[in-house]
N, C-alpha and C positions, 0 to 999 in steps of 0.2 A: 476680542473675546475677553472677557472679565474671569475672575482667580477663580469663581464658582463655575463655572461651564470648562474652564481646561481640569479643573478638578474633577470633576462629573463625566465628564470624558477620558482620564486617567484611568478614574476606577472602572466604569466599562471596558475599556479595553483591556484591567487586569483582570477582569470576569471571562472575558471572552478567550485568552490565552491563558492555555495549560502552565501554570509554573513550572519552572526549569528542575527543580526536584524532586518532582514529580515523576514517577513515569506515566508513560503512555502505558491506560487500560488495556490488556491480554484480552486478544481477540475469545469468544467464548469456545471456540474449537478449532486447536490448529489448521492452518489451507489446508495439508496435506490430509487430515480427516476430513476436513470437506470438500475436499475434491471426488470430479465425475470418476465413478467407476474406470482404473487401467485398458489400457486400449486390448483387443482380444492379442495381439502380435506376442511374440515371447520375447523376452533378451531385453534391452536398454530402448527406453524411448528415443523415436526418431527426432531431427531437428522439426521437422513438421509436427510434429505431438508433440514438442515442451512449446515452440511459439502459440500454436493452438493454446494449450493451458495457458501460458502464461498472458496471453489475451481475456481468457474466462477470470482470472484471478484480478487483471487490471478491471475489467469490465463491471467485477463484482466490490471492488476501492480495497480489495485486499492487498493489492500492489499498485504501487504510485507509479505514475508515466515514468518517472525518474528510475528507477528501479526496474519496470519493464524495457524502458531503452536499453541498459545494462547488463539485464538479462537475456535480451534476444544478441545484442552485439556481441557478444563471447559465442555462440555456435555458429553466428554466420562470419566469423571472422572481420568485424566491422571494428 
């Protein structure tokens, strides 16, 4: 590969990744306002209703695999 094509390839891949100083763009409305209407039950969601969400959240790229694995192993004691 010659000094123009890894250069040319450099700068694409600086296009392509967010700089480190950057932050990451603020979702337009936090999950929890976009989230389904609270289940009808009263009192604290069950371990079956946060995995439920926390699947619609993964599902919608609001939560990374990384982040739902994390999330579901803290109530199932994993």
């Amino acid at each position: 590969m010659n000094r123009t094509q890894e250069q040319a390839i450099a700068d694409l891949q600086g296009r392509q990744q967010p700089s480190a100083a950057a932050p990451p763009p603020a979702p337009s409305t936090p999950p929890a306002q976009a989230a389904a209407p609270a289940p009808a039950s009263v009192g604290a969601p069950t371990v079956t209703d946060q995995l439920v969400r926390w699947g619609e959240l993964a599902g919608e790229g609001l939560l990374t695999p990384e982040a739902f694995a994390a999330a579901k192993a803290e109530p199932l004691g994993v």
